[in-house]
N, C-alpha and C positions, 0 to 999 in steps of 0.2 A: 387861249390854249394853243398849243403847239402843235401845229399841223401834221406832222405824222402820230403824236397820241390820238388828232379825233378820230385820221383814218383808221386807226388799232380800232378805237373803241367802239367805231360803227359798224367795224366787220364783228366784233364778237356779239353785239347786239342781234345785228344779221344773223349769225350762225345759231344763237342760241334762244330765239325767238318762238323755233316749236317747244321748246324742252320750255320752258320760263311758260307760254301759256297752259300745257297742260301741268304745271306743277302749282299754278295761279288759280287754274279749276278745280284742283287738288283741295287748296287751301280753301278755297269757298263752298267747298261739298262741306269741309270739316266744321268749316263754323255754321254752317245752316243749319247741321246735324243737331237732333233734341241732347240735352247737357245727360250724359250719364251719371248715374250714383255714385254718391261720394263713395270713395276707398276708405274702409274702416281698419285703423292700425293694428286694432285685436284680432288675436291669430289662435286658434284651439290650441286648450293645453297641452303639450307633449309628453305631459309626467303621469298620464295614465295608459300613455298608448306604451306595449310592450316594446323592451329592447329590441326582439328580432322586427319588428315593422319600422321603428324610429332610426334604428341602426347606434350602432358604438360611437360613443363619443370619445374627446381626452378624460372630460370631467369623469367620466365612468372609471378610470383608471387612476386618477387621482386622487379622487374622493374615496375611503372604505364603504364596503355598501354597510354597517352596522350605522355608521355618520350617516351614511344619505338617506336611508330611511327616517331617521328621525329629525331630519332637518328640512326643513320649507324648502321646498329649490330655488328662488331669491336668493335666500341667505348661501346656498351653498354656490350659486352664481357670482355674489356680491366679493363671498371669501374669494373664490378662485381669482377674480379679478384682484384683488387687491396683492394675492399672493404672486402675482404673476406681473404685477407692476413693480411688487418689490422686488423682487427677482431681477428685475432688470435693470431698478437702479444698482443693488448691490455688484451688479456684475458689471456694470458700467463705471462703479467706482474701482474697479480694477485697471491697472493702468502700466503698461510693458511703454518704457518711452524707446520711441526711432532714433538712431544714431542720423544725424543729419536732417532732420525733421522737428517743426513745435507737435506737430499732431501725434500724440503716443497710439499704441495696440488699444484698443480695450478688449472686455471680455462679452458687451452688449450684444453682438452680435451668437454670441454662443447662447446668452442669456434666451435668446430670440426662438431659436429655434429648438 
C-alpha cells in the first residue's frame, strides 16, 4: 500500500477511535437487549371512528357519501385506486410534441396532482 494512504488511514483510525468504541458499545447494549414483540401490520379500523377525529380525506370528496355508505371501504379504496391509475394513463397518453426535442409535453404530470 502506498505510504501516504497508510499515513491517512492511521490518522483517521487515531482520531476516530473514541467515537467507533462507544458506537461499538452502542451496538452490543442492542444485541444483548431481550428481542421485543413482533410488530403486528393490523392497524384499527378508521371507518367507525368519526370524520371530525380521523380528519378529511380526498376519498371523502370523491366518493358521494349515498355510494360510500353503502359500499365496503375496500371496495371504495380499490375503485379509487384504479380510477386514479387510470387517470394517469389517459392523461399520459396525451402528448404536445417539442420542436427540437424526441421527448413530447405530456399531461401526467397534471394527471398527478
Amino acid at each position: 500500500m502506498n505510504p501516504a494512504l497508510q499515513a491517512v488511514t492511521r490518522r483517521i483510525v487515531e482520531r476516530s477511535a473514541a467515537s467507533r468504541g462507544a458506537y461499538l458499545a452502542r451496538v452490543d447494549r442492542m444485541l444483548r437487549r431481550p428481542p421485543r414483540e413482533a410488530m403486528s401490520l393490523a392497524i384499527p379500523s378508521l371507518n367507525r371512528v368519526p370524520v371530525s377525529e380521523r380528519g378529511l380525506t380526498i376519498a371523502d370528496f370523491l366518493v358521494p357519501i349515498r355510494v360510500a355508505e353503502r359500499v365496503s371501504p375496500l371496495l371504495r379504496n380499490v375503485g379509487l385506486v384504479i380510477a386514479g391509475a387510470l387517470l394517469i394513463y389517459l392523461t399520459a397518453r396525451i402528448a404536445i410534441p417539442r420542436p427540437g426535442s424526441p421527448v413530447p409535453y405530456t399531461l401526467q404530470t397534471f394527471g398527478i396532482l
